[in-house]
C-alpha positions as CSV (number, residue, x, y, z in Angstrom):
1,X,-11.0,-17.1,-12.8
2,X,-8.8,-19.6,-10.8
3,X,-5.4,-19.4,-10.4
4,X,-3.4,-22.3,-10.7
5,X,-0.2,-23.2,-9.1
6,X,1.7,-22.7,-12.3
7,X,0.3,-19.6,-12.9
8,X,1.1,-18.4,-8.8
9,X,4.8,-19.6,-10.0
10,X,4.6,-17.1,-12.8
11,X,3.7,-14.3,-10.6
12,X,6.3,-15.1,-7.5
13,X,9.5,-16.4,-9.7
14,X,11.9,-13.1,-11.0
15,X,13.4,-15.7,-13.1
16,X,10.2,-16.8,-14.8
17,X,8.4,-13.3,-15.4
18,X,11.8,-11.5,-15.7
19,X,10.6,-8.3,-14.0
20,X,13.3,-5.0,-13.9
21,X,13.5,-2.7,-11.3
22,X,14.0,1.0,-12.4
23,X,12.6,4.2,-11.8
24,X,10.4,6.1,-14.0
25,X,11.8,9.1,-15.5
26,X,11.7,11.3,-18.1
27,X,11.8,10.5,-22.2
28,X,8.5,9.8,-23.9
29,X,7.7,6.9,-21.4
30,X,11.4,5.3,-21.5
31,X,12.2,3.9,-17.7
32,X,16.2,3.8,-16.4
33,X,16.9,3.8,-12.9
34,X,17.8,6.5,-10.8
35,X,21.0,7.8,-11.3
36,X,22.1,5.9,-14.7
37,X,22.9,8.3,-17.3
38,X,22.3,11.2,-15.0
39,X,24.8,14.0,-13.1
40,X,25.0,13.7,-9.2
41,X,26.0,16.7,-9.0
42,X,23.9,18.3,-6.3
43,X,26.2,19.4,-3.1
44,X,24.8,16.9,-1.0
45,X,26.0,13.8,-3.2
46,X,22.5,12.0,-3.5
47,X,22.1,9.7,-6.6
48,X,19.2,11.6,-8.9
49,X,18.8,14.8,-10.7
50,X,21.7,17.2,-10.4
51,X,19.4,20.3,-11.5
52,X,16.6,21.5,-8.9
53,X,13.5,22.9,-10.8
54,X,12.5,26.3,-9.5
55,X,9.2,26.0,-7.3
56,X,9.4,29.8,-6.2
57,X,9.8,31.0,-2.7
58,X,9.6,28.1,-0.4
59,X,6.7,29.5,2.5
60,X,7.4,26.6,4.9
61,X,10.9,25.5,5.5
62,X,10.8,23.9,8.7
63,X,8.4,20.3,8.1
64,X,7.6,17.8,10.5
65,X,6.5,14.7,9.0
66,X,4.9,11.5,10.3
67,X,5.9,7.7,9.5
68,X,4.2,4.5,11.0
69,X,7.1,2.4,11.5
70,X,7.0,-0.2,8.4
71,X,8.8,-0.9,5.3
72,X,6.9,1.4,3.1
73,X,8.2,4.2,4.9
74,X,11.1,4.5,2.7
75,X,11.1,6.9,0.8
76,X,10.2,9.2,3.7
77,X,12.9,8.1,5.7
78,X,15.6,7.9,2.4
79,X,14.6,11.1,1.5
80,X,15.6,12.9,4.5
81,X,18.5,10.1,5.1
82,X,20.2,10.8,1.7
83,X,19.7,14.5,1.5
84,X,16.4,14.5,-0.9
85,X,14.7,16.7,1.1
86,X,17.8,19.0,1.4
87,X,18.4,19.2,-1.8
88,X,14.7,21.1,-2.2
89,X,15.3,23.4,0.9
90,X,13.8,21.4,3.3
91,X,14.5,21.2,6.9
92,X,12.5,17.9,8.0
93,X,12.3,16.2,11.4
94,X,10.4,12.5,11.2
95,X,7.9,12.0,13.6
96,X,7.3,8.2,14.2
97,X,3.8,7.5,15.2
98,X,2.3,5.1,17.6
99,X,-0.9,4.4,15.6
100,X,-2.5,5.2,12.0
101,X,-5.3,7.3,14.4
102,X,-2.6,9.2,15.6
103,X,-1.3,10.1,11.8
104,X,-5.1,11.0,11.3
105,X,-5.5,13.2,14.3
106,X,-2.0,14.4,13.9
107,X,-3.1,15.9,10.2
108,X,-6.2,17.2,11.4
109,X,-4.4,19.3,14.2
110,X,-2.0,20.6,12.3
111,X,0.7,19.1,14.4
112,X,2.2,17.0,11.2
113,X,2.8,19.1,8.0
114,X,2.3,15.8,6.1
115,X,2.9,12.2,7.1
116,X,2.7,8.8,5.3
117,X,-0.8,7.8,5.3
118,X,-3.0,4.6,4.2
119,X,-4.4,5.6,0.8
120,X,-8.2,5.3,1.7
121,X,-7.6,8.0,5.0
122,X,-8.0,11.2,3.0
123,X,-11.2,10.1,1.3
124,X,-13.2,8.2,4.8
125,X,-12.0,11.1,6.9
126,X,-13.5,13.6,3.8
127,X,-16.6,11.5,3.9
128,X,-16.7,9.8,7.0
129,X,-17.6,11.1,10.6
130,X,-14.5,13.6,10.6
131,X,-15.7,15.7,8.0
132,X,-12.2,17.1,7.5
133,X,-10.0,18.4,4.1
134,X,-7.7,15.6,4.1
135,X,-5.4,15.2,0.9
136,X,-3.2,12.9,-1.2
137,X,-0.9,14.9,-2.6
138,X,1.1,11.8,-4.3
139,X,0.9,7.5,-4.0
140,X,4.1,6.2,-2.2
141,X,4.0,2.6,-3.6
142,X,1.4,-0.2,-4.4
143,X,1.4,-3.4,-2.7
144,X,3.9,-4.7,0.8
145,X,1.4,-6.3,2.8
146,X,0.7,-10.0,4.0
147,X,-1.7,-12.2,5.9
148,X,-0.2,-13.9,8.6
149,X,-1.9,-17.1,10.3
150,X,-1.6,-18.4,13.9
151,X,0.0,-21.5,15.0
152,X,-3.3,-23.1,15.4
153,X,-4.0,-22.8,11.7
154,X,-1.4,-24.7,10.8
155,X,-1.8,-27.2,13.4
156,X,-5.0,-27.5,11.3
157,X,-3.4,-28.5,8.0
158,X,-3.6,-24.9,6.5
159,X,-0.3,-24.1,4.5
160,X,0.8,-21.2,1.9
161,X,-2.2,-20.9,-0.6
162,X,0.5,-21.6,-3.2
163,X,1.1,-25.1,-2.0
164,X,-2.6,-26.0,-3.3
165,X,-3.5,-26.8,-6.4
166,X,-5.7,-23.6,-7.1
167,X,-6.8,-20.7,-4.3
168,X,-10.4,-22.0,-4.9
169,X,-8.9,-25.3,-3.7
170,X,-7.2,-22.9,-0.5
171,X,-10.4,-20.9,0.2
172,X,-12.2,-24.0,0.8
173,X,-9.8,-25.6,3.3
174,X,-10.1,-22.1,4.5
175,X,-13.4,-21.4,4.7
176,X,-14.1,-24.8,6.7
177,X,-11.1,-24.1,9.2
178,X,-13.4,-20.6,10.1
179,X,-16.8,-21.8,9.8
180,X,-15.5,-25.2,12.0
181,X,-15.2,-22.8,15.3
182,X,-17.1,-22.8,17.9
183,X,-17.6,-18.8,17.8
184,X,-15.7,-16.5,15.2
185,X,-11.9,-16.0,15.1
186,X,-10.3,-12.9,15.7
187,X,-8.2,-11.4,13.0
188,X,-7.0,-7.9,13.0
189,X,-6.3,-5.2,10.4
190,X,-4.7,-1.8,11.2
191,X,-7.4,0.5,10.8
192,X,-10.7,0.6,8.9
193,X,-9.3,2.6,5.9
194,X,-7.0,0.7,5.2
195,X,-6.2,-1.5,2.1
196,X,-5.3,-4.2,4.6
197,X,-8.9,-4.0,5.9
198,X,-10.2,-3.8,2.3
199,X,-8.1,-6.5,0.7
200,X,-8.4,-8.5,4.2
201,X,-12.3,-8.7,3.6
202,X,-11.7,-8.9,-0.3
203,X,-9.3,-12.3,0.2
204,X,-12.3,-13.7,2.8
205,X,-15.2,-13.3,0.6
206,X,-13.1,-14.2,-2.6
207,X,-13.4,-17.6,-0.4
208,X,-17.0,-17.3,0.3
209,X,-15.8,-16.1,4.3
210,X,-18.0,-13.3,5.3
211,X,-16.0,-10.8,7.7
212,X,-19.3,-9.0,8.8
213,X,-20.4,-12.3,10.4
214,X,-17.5,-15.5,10.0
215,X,-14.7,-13.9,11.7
216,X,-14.4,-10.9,14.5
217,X,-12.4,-7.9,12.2
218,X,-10.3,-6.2,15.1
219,X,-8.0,-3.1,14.5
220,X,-4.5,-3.8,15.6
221,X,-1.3,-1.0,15.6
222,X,1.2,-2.6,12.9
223,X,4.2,-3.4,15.5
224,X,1.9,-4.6,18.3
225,X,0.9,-7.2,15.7
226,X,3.3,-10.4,16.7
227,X,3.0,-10.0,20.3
228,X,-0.6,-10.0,19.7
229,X,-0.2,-13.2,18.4
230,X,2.1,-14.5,20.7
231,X,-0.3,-14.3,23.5
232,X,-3.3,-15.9,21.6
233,X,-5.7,-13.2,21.1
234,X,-6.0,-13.5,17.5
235,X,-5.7,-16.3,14.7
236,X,-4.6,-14.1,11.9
237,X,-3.6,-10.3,10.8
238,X,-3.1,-8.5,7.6
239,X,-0.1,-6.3,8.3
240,X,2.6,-4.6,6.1
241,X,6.2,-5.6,6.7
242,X,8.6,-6.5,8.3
243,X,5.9,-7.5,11.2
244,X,4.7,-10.4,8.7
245,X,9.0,-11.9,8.4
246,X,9.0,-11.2,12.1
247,X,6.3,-13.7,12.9
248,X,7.8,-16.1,10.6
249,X,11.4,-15.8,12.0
250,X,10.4,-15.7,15.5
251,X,8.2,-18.8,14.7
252,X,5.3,-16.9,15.8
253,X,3.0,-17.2,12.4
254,X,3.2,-18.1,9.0
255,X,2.2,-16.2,5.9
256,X,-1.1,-17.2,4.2
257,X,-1.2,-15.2,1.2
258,X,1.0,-11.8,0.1
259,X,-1.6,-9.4,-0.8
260,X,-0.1,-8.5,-4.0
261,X,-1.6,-11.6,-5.2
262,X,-5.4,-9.9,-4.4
263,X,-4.7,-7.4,-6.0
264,X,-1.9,-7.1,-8.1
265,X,-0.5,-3.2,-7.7
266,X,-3.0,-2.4,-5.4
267,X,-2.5,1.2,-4.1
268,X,-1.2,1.6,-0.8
269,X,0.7,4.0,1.2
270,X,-0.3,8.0,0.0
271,X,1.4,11.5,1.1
272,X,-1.2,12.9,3.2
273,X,-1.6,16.4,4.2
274,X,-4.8,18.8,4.5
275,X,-6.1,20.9,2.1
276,X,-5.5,23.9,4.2
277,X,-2.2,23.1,3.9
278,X,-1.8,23.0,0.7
279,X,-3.3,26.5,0.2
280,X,-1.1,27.9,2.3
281,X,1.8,26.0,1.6
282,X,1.8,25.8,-2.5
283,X,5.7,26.0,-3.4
284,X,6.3,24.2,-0.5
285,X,4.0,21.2,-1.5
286,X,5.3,20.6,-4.8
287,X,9.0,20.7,-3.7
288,X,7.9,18.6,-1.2
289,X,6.7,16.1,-3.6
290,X,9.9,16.4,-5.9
291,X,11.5,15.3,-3.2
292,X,9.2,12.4,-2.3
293,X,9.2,11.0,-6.0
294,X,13.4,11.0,-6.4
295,X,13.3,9.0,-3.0
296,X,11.0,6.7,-4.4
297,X,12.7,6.8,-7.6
298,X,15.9,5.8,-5.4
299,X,14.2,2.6,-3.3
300,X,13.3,1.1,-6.6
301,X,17.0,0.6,-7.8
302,X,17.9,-2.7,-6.7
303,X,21.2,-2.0,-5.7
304,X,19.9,0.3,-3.3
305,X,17.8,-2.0,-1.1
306,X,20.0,-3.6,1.4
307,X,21.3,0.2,2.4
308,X,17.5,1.3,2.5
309,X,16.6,-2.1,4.8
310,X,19.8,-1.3,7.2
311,X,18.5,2.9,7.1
312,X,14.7,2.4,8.2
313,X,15.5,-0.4,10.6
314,X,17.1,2.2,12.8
315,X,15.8,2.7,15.9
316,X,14.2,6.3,15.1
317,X,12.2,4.8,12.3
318,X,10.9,0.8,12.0
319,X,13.1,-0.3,15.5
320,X,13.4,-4.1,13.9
321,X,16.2,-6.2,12.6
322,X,17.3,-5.7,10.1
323,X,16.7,-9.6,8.6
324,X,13.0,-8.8,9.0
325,X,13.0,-6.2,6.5
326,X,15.4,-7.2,4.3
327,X,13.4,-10.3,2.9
328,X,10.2,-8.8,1.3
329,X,12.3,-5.7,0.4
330,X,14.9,-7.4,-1.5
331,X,12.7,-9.8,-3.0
332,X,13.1,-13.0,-1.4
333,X,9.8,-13.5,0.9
334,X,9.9,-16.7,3.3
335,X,6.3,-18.0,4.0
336,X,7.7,-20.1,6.8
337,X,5.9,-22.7,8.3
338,X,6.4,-25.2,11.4
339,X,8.1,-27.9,9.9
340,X,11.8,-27.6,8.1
341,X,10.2,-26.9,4.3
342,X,12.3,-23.9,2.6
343,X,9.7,-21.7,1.6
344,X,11.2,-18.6,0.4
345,X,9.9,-16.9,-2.7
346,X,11.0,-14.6,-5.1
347,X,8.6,-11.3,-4.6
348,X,10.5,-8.4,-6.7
349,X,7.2,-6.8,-6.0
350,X,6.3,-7.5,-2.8
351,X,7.7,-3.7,-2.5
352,X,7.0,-1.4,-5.4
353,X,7.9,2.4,-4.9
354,X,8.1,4.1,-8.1
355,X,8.4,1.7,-11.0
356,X,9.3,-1.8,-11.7
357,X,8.1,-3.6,-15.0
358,X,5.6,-5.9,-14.4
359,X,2.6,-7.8,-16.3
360,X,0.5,-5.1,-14.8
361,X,2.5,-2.1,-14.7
362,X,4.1,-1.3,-17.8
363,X,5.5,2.6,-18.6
364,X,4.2,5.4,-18.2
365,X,2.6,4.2,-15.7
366,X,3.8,4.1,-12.2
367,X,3.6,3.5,-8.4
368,X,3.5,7.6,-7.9
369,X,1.0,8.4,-10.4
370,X,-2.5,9.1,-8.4
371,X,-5.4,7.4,-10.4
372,X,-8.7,8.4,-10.0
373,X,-10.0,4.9,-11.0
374,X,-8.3,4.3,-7.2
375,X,-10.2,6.7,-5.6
376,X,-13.4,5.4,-7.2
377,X,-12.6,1.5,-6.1
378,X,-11.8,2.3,-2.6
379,X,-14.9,4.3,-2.5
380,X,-17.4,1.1,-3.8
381,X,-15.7,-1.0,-0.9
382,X,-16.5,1.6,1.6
383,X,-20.1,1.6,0.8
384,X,-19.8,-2.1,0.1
385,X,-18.7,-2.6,3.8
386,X,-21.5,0.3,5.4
387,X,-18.4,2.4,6.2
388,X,-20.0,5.9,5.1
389,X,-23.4,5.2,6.9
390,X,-24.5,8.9,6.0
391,X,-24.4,7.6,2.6
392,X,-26.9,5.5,1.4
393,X,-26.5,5.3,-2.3
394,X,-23.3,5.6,-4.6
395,X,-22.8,9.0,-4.7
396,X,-23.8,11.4,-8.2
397,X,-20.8,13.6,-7.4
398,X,-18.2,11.1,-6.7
399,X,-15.8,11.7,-9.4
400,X,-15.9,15.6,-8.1
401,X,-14.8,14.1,-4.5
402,X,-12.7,11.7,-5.4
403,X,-10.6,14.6,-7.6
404,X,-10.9,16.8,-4.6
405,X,-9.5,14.1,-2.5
406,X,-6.7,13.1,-4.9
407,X,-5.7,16.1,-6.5
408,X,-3.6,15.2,-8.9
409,X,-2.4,19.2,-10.3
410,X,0.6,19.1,-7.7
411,X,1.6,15.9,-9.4
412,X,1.6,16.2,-12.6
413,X,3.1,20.0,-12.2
414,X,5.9,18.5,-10.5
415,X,6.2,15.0,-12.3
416,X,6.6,17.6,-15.4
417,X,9.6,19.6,-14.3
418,X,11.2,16.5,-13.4
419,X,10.9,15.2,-17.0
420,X,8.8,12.1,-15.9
421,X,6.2,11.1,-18.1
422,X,2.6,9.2,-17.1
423,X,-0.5,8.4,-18.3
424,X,-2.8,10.9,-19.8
425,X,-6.0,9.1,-18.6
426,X,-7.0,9.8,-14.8
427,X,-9.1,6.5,-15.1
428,X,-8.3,2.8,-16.1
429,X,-10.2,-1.0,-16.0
430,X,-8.0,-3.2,-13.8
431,X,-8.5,-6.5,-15.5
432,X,-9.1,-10.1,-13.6
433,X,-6.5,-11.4,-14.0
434,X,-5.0,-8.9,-11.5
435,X,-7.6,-9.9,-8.7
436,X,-7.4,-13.2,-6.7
437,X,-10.8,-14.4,-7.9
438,X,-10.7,-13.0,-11.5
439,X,-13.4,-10.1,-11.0
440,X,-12.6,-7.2,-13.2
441,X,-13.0,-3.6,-12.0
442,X,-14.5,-0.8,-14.6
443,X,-14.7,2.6,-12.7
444,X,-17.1,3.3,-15.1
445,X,-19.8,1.4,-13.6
446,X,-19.4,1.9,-9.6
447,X,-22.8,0.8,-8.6
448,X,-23.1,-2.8,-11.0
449,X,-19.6,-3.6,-9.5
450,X,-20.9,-2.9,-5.9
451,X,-24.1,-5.5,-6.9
452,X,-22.3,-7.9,-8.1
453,X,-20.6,-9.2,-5.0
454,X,-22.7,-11.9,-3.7
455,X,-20.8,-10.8,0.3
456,X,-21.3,-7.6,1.6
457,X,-22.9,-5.3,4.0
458,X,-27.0,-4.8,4.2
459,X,-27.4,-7.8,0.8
460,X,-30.1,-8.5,-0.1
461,X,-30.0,-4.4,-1.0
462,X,-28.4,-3.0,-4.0
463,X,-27.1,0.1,-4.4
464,X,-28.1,3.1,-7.1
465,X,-26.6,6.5,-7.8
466,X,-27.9,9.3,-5.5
């Protein structure tokens, strides 16, 4: 399927598709944002649910917990910021980290209780060299990323896919902008599993750009992205925010394509911890997550986003203005460009944390909710890309994995005191029309969705079940 510019319009205008933004709780799938219609009556004055479900005896108290410093580590921050995490008996100190390795390592160790994590970490370092008992306890939110191009891109006569008549008509101006090189360009990505490295390589091949061979894939730390750029060592990055608005306000980059427009609700950000952890830590874990889900609940109320942006800019958590921040979280994302066009759009779900009505997410589904179906698409893009070189074939057991990997028990247990509903399947088709070139994804059939990209790692070989 193409997408026209009309139908881009559809997607990027609040006026036009009319989106809301609450938060999804309780009452046979009903959404009302947090706060409306509910008692804050809790001693430390946060908006939410004045009664604390009993978890039992707390065993850990004392929780250290890791954040990269990006947008999407809201409701970390907001739940410690505006007394969620009190309000559960927790004591927790934030540990901004200098790289998504050291969150990895930092898990593995045991030196982070639990940390903000890229959703395909637990299930590459499960099946991937680290053979380690990673976990996603809960999703944080679904899609807040961008690609940002160089100078030189533009200077080439690429603009804002948008601006063309279709993204077929894009990928082709593209396509011949890489290919035209004299060797490949460099674009980075923050770490291999990573849905900016997934959707990165998804966007390029949707455009018939192979990022095996057309370009030179490079792992970047998010806020070492613009500088990056700045001195010329690479033409392009996938990044989540606000290090896309700060290349376009310090006139450093422009943005090529939002990835929400990939993938429409991609997953994105997870709660991470180890399975050891967890067994240890069991009441802890689920107050944990209470906490986690009324934060979330909390960044998706409008109202509350310019006090969110001014909280996480801080210098203990993103260290950015707060400008850069505040236009993809409050809706209104500038592309930029080098010339004096006004290209700010309206993105009310450039940032999605716990529920906002959309044409793909409608109740009792939510941003929070961990899908299996997730687990199983991040897994056919890991063997699609050779990432899992100890596995040759799409493995028999995968469903058994992929629910080890994201359990969802603590979840749902939680998500049920809470009076929150969600959806009684584990698995669900994400139709074309939610991906940039139309392809539909069944988790029922892993291996004839693998085969049927004409780009990607070892073709002419297809892939079977082990």
């Amino acid at each position: 399927m193409t997408l026209n510019r009309r139908q881009f319009l559809k997607y990027s205008s609040l006026a036009a598709a009319g989106f809301t933004f609450a938060a999804c709780t309780g009452g046979g799938g009903d959404s009302q944002p947090a706060g409306e219609g509910e008692s804050s009556g809790d001693e430390g004055g946060v908006l939410g649910r004045a009664e604390v479900p009993d978890f039992g005896t707390l065993e850990k108290t004392d929780l250290t917990i890791g954040i990269i410093p990006l947008t999407d580590c809201a409701p970390l921050v907001i739940a410690k910021e505006r007394g969620f995490f009190e309000k559960y008996g927790l004591n927790v100190t934030i540990s901004k980290e200098a790289s998504w390795a050291t969150v990895r390592d930092g898990l593995i160790q045991g030196r982070l209780d639990a940390s903000h994590a890229l959703c395909g970490m637990p299930l590459l370092t499960e099946l991937g060299p680290d053979k380690a008992p990673m976990r996603s306890l809960m999703m944080l939110d679904r899609n807040g990323n961008g690609m940002t191009l160089s100078k030189n891109a533009w200077d080439a006569g690429i603009r804002p896919w948008y601006e063309y008549a279709s993204f077929d008509e894009f990928g082709a101006e593209y396509k011949k902008y890489i290919t035209g090189q004299g060797e490949p360009p460099t674009f980075a990505m923050v770490f291999p599993s990573s849905m900016h490295n997934y959707n990165t390589r998804y966007w390029m091949s949707a455009m018939g750009i192979d990022p095996e061979k057309d370009v030179k894939l490079i792992v970047i730390p998010p806020p070492q992205m613009v500088e990056n750029m700045k001195a010329g060592t690479m033409d392009g990055y996938c990044v989540g925010e606000p290090w896309n608005q700060r290349a376009v306000f310090d006139g450093v980059g422009f943005t090529a394509t939002v990835d929400r427009d990939v993938w429409q609700g991609h997953p994105e950000k997870v709660l991470g911890t180890m399975q050891s952890w967890i067994d240890e830590n069991p009441n802890t874990s689920k107050a944990m997550v209470a906490a986690v889900i009324e934060a979330c609940e909390y960044c998706d109320v409008m109202d509350n986003r310019l006090e969110i942006v001014e909280i996480i800019s801080r210098r203990p958590y993103v260290n950015a203005k707060v400008d850069y921040a505040k236009a993809s979280m409050t809706g209104t994302y500038n592309y930029g460009g080098f010339d004096e066009e006004d290209r700010v759009k309206e993105i009310p779900d450039f940032n999605l944390f716990n529920f906002i009505e959309t044409d793909y997410m409608t109740g009792p589904d939510n941003a929070n909710y961990p899908w299996k179906s997730h687990g199983v698409w991040l897994l056919t893009q890991m063997i699609r890309w050779n990432q899992l070189p100890d596995i040759k074939e799409y493995p028999a057991d995968a469903d058994e994995i992929i629910e080890k990997v994201f359990p969802p028990a603590v979840y749902m247990e939680v998500a049920d005191a809470l009076g929150i509903t969600y959806p009684s399947e584990r698995d669900k088709v994400e139709p074309g029309s939610v991906f940039i070139d139309g392809r539909e994804f069944d988790p029922s059939d892993p291996v004839g969705y693998i085969n049927g990209f004409d780009i990607r790692a070892g073709r002419p070989r297809s892939f079977a079940f082990s």
